[in-house]
C-alpha positions in Angstrom: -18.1 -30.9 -13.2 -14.6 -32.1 -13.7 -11.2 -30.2 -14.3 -7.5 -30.9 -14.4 -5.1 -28.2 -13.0 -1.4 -27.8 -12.1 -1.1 -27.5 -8.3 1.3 -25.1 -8.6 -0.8 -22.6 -10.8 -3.3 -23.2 -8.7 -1.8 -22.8 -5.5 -0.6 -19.1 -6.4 -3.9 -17.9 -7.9 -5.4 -19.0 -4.7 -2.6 -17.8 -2.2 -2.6 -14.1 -4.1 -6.3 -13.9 -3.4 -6.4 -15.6 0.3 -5.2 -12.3 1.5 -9.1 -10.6 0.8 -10.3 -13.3 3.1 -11.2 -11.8 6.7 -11.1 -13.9 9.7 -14.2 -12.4 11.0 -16.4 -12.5 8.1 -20.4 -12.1 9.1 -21.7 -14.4 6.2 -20.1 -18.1 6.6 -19.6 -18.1 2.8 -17.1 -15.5 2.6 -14.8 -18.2 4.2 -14.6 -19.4 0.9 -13.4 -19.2 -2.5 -15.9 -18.9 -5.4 -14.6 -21.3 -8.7 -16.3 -20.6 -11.9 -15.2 -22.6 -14.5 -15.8 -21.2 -17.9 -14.2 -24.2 -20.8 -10.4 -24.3 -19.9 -10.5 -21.5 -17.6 -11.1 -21.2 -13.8 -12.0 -17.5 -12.4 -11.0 -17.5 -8.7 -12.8 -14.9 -6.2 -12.4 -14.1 -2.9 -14.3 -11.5 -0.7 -15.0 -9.4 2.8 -17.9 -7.5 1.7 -15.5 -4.6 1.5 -13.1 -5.7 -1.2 -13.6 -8.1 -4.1 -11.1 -9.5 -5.9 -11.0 -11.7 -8.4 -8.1 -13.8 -11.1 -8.1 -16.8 -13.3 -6.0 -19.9 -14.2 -5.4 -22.2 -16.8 -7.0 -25.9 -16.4 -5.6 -28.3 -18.5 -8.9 -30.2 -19.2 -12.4 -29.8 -18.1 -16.2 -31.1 -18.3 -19.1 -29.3 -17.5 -19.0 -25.7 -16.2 -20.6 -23.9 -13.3 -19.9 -22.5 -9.6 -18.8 -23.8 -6.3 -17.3 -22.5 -3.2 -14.7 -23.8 -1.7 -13.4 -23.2 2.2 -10.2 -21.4 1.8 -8.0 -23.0 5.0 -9.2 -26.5 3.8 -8.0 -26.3 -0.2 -5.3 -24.1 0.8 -3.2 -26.8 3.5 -3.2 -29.7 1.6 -2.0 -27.5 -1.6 0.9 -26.4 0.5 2.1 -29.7 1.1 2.0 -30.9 -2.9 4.8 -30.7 -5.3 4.0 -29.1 -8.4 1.7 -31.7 -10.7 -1.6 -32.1 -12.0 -4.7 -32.5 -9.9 -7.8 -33.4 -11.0 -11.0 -32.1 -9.2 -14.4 -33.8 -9.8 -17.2 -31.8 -8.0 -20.4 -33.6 -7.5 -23.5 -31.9 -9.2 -26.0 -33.2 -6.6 -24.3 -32.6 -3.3 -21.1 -30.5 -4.4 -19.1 -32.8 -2.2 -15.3 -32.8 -3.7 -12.7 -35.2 -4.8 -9.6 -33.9 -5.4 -6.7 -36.9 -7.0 -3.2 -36.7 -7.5 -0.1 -39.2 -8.0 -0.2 -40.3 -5.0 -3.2 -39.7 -3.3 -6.6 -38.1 -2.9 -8.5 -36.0 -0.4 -12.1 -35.0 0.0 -13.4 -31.8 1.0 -17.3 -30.6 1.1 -18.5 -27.7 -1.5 -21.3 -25.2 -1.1 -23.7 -23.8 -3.7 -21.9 -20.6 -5.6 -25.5 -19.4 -5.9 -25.4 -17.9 -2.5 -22.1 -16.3 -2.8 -22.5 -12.1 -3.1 -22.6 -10.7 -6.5 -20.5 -7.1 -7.3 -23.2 -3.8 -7.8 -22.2 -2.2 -11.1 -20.5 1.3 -10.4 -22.7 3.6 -11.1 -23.3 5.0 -14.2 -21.2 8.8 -13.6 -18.1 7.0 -12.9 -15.1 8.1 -14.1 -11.9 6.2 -15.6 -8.0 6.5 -16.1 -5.1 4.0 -17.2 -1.5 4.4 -15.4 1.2 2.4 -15.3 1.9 -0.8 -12.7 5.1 0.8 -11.5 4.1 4.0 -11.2 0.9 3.1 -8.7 2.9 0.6 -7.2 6.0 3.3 -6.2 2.8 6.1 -5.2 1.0 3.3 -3.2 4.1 2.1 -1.1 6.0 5.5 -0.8 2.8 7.3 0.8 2.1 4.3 3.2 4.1 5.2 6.0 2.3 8.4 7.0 -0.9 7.2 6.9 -3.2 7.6 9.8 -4.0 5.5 12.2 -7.0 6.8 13.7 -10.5 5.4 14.1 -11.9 9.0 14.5 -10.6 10.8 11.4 -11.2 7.7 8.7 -9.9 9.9 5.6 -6.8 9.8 7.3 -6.1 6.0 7.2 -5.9 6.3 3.4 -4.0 7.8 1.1 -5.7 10.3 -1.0 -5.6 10.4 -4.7 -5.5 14.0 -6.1 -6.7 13.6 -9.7 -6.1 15.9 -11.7 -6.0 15.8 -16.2 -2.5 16.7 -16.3 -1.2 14.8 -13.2 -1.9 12.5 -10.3 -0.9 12.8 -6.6 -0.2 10.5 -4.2 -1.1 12.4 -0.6 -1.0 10.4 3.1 -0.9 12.4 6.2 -1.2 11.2 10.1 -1.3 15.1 11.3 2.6 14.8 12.2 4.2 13.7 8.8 2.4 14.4 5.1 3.8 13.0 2.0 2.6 14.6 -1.8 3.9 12.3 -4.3 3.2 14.3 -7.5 3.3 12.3 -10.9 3.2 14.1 -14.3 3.5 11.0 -16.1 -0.1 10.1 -15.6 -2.6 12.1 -17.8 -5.6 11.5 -16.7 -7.9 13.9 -18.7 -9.9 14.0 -15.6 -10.4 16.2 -12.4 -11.3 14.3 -9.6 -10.5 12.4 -6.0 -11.0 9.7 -4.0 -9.4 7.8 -0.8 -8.3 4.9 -0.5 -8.4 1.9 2.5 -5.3 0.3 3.7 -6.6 -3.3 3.1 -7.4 -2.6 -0.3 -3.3 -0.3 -0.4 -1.7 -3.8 1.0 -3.4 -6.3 -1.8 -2.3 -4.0 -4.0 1.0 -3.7 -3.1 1.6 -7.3 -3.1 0.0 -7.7 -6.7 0.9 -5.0 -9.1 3.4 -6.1 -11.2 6.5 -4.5 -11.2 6.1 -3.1 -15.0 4.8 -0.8 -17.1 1.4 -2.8 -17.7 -1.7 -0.6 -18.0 -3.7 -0.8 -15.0 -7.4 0.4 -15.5 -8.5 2.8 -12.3 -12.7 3.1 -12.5 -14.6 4.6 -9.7 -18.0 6.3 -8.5 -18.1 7.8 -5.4 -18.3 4.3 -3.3 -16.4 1.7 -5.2 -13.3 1.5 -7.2 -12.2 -0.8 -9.7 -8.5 -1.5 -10.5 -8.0 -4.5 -13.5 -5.0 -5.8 -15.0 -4.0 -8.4 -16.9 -3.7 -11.0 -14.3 -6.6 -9.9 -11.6 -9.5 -7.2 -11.0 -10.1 -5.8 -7.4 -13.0 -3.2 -6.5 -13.0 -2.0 -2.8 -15.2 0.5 -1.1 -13.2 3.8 -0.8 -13.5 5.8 2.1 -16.0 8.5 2.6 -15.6 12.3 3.4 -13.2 15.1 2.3 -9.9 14.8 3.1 -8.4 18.1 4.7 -6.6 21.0 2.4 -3.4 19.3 2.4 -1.4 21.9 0.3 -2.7 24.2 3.0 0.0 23.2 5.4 2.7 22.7 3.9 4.7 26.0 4.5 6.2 28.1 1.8 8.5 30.7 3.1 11.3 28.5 4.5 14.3 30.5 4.1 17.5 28.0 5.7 17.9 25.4 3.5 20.5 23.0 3.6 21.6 20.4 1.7 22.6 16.9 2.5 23.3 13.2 1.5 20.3 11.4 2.4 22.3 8.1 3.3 24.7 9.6 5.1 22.0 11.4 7.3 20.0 8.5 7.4 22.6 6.4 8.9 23.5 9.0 11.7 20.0 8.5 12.8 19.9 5.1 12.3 22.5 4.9 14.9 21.5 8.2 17.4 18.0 6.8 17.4 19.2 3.9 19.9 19.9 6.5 22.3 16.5 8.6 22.5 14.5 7.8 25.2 11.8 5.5 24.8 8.6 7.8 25.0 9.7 10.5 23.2 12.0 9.1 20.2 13.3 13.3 20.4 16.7 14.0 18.8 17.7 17.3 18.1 19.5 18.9 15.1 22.1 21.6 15.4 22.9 23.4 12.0 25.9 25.4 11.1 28.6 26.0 8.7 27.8 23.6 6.5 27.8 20.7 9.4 24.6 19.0 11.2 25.0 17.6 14.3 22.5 14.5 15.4 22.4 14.3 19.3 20.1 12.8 21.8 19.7 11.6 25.1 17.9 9.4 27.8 18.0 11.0 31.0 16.0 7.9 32.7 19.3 5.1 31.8 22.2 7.9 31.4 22.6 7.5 27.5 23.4 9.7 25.1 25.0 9.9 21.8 25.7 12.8 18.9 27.1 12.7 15.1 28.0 15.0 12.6 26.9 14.8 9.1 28.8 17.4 6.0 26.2 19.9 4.9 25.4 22.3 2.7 24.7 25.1 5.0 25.2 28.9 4.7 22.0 30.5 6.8 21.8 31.2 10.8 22.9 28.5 13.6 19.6 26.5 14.1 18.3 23.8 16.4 15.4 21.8 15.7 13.7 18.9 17.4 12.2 16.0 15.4 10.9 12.4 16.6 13.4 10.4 15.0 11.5 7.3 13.6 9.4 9.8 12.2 12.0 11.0 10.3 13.5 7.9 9.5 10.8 7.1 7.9 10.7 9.7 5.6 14.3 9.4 4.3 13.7 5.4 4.1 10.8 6.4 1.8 13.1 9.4 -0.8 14.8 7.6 -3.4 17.8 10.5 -4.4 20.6 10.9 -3.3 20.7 14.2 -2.1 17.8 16.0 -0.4 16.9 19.5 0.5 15.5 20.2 4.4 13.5 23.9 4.3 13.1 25.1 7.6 11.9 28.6 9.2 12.2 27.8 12.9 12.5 25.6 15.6 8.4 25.6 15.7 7.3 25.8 12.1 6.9 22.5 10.1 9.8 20.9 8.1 9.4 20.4 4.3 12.3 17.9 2.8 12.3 17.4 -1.1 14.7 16.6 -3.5 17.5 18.6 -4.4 16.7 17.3 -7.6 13.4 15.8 -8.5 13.3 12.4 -10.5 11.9 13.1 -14.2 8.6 14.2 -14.2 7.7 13.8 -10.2 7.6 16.4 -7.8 7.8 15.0 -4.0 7.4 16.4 -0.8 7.3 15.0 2.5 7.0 17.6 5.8 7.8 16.8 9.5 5.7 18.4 12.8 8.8 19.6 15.1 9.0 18.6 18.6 9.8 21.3 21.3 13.4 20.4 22.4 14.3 20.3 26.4 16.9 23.1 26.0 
């Protein structure tokens, strides 16, 4: 079996699906990548037994067809080190031992038998399907991220749920302190349904989507999932159980509400956040007259440090208490401008939107107080 590829090509098929590759696999093969060449085209997989993925490239010329696995580290080193030119494989039918040439050079490198390498179950045959849009899985995927769990005793809470619904779909991650609902009503799904997804499987992604309106193809049964676009096809295992009522917690009768520019708060905590003390990350929040005031301190090094942010603010004086990279991390993950904070007291939950909710999305994201020293 012979082919003729550009390194280059080659080199970023096999460096977008390295990243399935676990360094503790239990079956030596997984080390490896699995080449099928099909006349002028190469499919490239890679796999942890978890998660399969699999994409293709372009050979310039080939003879014969067939499989062989290839060790990852020792095609991928050399192939870091090579300009961008053609490189002709020739893989030995007998022994699979390959010969890889370019301009100025050669290397040799041993093969194994594709034969052995694990084949993908079929889903089953009650699976369900929907079609949304790169961008819009890629912004759902890497906005709910942060608030995922990380928690080896509650496993549906390392993922980030998918709320399917015909009308809608709804991005929801939660780690018992912080919950985010990223509600879509772009995506009609037709179908009613859920499922939870891994944060292996949530990183790949997020490294691969293109950022574009392609259709990406979601199919699933209640263990695998399927996502395939034009340039690759991933299944994963999803995570099993039911993921807790999230709509239940999020409170509803929040009546001070204030208003503010979410850079200009975000900045303020940016810089407060230096002086929290280490083990507690607590600032506290003072609201009134249409002014916020940022403070914290660290009794343990004498530190301290407050700023005021213009509000929007015409209910009672109220303090609150929040860990601030919590928090942070909520405003670094809102896109508009100008956010709403609902709260009802210093020990109820609180819920930060929008003041004005991008075109056909309805977001949420909700903050656990912390009790504050004073």
């Amino acid at each position: 079996m012979k082919f003729n590829v550009s390194s280059s090509a080659l080199f970023n098929a096999l460096q977008s699906t390295s990243k399935v590759i676990s360094s503790k696999n239990t079956l030596p093969i997984l080390d490896s990548f699995l080449f099928n060449l099909e006349d002028n085209n190469l499919i490239i997989t890679a796999s942890d037994q978890e998660i399969r993925m699999v994409t293709s490239t372009s050979v310039l010329s080939s003879e014969g067809s067939g499989f062989v696995a290839i060790e990852a580290k020792r095609l991928l080193e050399p192939l870091k080190e090579l300009p961008d030119q053609p490189l002709d494989f020739e893989i030995n039918d007998d022994n699979l031992a390959i010969t890889v040439k370019y301009a100025n050079g050669k290397f040799n490198i041993p093969g194994q038998s594709g034969d052995a390498y694990p084949q993908q179950k079929p889903l089953n045959a009650d699976s369900k399907k929907f079609t949304i849009e790169s961008n819009a899985l890629l912004s759902g995927l890497s906005r709910a991220f942060f608030a995922t769990a990380e928690d080896d005793f509650r496993p549906v809470m390392a993922g980030i749920y998918l709320d399917i619904k015909p009308e809608n779909l709804t991005f929801v991650a939660s780690d018992g302190h912080k919950l985010v609902r990223l509600r879509n009503k772009t995506v009609q799904t037709g179908i009613t349904a859920a499922l939870i997804l891994p944060k292996k499987p949530i990183n790949l992604l997020k490294t691969s989507l293109p950022k574009s309106n392609e259709t990406v193809s979601v199919e699933f049964d209640s263990n695998n999932v399927y996502f395939k676009t034009s340039a690759f096809e991933m299944v994963c295992r999803l995570i099993e159980g039911t993921y807790p009522n999230y709509d239940a917690v999020i409170p509803t009768d929040n009546p001070n509400i204030l208003t503010i520019d979410r850079l200009s708060l975000l900045k303020a905590l940016k810089l407060v956040s230096n002086f929290t003390s280490e083990s507690s990350e607590l600032i506290k929040i003072e609201i009134a007259d249409n002014s916020l005031k940022v403070s914290a301190q660290d009794l343990d090094f004498s530190t301290s440090a407050e700023e005021t942010v213009t509000c929007q603010y015409s209910s009672s004086p109220l303090s609150i208490g929040f860990k601030s990279s919590f928090l942070i991390d909520i405003l670094s993950n809102m896109t508009t401008a100008s956010i709403d904070i609902q709260l009802a007291d210093p020990s109820r939950a609180g819920v930060i939107v929008p003041t004005v909710n991008e075109e056909n999305e309805d977001d949420l994201m909700l903050l656990m107080p912390m009790m504050l020293n004073d």
